[in-house]
C-alpha positions, 0 to 999 in steps of 0.5 A: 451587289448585296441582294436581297430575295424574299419568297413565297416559299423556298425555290427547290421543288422543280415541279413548281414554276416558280421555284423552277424559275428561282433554281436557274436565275439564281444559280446565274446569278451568285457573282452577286451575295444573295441573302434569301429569306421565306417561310417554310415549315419547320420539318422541312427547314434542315433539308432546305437549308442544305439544299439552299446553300448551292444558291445562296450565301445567306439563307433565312427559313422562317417557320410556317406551317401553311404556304402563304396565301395568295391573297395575304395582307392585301384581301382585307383593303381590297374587300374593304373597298367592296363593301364586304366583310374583312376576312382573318389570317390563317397563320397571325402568328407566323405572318408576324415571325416573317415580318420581325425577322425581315426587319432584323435581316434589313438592319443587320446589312446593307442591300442594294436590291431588295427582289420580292417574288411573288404576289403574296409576299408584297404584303411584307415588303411593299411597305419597306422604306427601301429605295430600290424594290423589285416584284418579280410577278410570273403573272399578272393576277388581274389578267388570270382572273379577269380571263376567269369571269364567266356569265351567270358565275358572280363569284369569277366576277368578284375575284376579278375585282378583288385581284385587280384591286390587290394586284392594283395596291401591290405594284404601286408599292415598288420601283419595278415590276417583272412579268414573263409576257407582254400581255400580263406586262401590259396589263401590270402598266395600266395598274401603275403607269408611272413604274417600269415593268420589264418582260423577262421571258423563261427559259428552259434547260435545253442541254436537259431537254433535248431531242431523245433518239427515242421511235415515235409512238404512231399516231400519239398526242402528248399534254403534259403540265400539273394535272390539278392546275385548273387551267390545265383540266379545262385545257385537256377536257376542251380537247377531249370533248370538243376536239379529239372527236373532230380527229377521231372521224378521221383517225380512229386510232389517234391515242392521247396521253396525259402526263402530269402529276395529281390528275383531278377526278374529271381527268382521271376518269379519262383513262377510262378511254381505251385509247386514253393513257393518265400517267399521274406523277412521273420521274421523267417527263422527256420519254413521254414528249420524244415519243409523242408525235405532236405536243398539243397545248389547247389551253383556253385560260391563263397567261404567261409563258407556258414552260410545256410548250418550251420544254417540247421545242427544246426536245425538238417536238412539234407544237400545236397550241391556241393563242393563249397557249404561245402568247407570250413567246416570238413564234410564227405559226407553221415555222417554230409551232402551229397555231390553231384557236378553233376546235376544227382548225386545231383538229386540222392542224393535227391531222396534217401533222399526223400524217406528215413526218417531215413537217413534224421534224421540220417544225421541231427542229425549227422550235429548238433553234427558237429556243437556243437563241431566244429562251434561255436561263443565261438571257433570263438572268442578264435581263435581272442583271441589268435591272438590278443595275439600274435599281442600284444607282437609286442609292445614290440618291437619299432615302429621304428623298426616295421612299414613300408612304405605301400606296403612294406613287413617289421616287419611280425609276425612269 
């Protein structure tokens, strides 16, 4: 099939989600010709289309400077409907080079698929008149956001409506929707109940990360993720102030590190512990889990499946993680991770763990057979496969019966 893949931003970075997903699925996917087209900035366009060319047959680097925003094309209705004042874009210009060049891309070939990924870039495809549109959303925004209010905060408030009204005017423009959880999925289907939205879980390199013959390091708890994610800041300094003290009374010795690039101030002040290590940006991140004795994923904000807690079972390391931290992968807690919401239960999780060696091995071990038969990039790209599939067969239908005004529900696959 011919498909057609419009980005947020070109998938090579491996240290962003989104691109890490885009380097594995697309690479299982070249039995298809894949036609790329995203922004990116006009120094860096050499070196992407060299780097693009391993993944896909046609490449389209539109320059712009600044990555597109998050809420690109679709602040203006959404603030609108709030009675708030319209807000301008950042790059007119640039915005305006993707949009002509996508419309030459589409009347210079025929695609059978049209994969948008990203919420942001539904602003320049939403509106095509194509008859087989996916929006491939790692997460749903409105869940994020509405997991973000805060009492006495208004402004949590307002994004949350915002996203919600965004995410709302976006999906309803396609014929199917991805997510990597449930739980977002679930959301996503309140937003647009006559659209299919499938759940595609991540997955992981497991012949990459795998277990390390590396002596654990006694005693030692291991976070790791992007250090400027608020998420993550919120989840390291929950743990550090309303958990670590709790094993602290019990273990004097325990020692956490926090491994993950561009460490915000709060974190990085952090190393100020002696007994806390801050790595910022390392080259390799496996010696830090394999030496570790337990992953620990404290995560209290966020949806969607976290790639830190795949990376570790693939390694074999036992997890402890809230349920936020694990809701969207099939685990049974003290078999494949451990589960644990409360700062005391978290607490007493990890202190059995540390004291325990042969159930730390059992539940690493268990973890990674989870993720050879579950969470890999082969099945994540047959699930695609499959959806591409059945959003093809609308072309046998006509454009004039299945396409529609954006906004307006019209055409969905069943």
């Amino acid at each position: 099939m011919n498909i057609l893949v419009i980005d947020r931003s070109p998938p090579c970075n491996l240290l962003q989600g989104n691109a890490l997903i885009g380097q594995h699925l697309f690479r299982r996917l070249r039995h298809h010709h894949l036609t790329l087209i995203c922004p990116a900035p006009t120094h860096e366009i050499p070196r992407y289309q060299a780097e693009l060319a391993e993944l896909f047959d046609v490449v389209h680097l539109v320059p712009r400077e600044t990555q597109v925003p998050a809420l690109m094309g679709m602040v203006e209705p959404a603030l609108a409907q709030l009675g708030m004042r319209r807000a301008g874009t950042a790059e007119p210009d640039a915005a305006r080079r993707f949009a002509e060049r996508l419309q030459q891309v589409l009347a210079e070939r025929s695609f059978d698929v049209v994969h948008t990924r990203q919420l942001p870039m539904a602003a320049f495809s939403g509106g095509l008149k194509h008859p087989a549109k996916l929006l491939e959303l790692i997460d749903s925004e409105t869940l994020q956001a509405a997991r973000r209010v805060r009492p006495g905060a208004p402004k949590t408030r307002l994004r949350a409506a915002t996203a919600r009204l965004m995410e709302q005017r976006a999906v309803r423009q396609f014929h199917a929707i991805t997510s990597v959880a449930e739980a977002d999925a679930q959301v996503i289907r309140g937003l647009a109940p006559n659209i299919p939205v499938y759940v595609t879980p991540n997955g992981v390199d497991a012949e990459f990360f795998h277990p390390l013959d590396l002596p654990e390091q006694p005693d030692t708890l291991v976070f790791t993720g992007a250090m400027s994610f608020p998420p993550n800041v919120t989840a390291v300094l929950h743990f550090y102030q309303n958990i670590l003290p709790l094993i602290r009374k019990e273990l004097p010795q325990v020692r956490l590190v926090v491994a993950g690039r561009d460490p915000s101030p709060a974190i990085a002040a952090l190393a100020s512990d002696p007994c806390v290590t801050v790595t910022g940006f390392v080259e390799d991140i496996r010696p830090y889990l394999a030496q570790s004795c337990v992953m620990i994923c404290p995560m209290t904000s966020g949806s969607g499946i976290k790639n830190k807690v795949l990376e570790a079972m693939a390694m074999g390391r036992p997890v402890v993680s809230t349920t936020l931290g694990m809701e969207a992968l099939e685990v049974t807690s003290w078999r494949e991770l451990v589960v644990a919401d409360e700062p005391a239960e978290f607490a007493a999780a990890l202190l059995r763990l540390l004291r325990d060696e042969a159930a730390r091995r059992e539940i690493g071990a268990a973890g990674r057979d989870l993720v050879l038969r579950r969470y890999t990039w082969d099945a994540c790209a047959a699930s695609y496969d499959t959806i591409y599939t059945q959003l093809a067969a609308r072309r046998s239908v006509s454009v004039a019966s299945t396409s529609y005004l954006p906004g307006q529900p019209g055409g969905h696959m069943k």
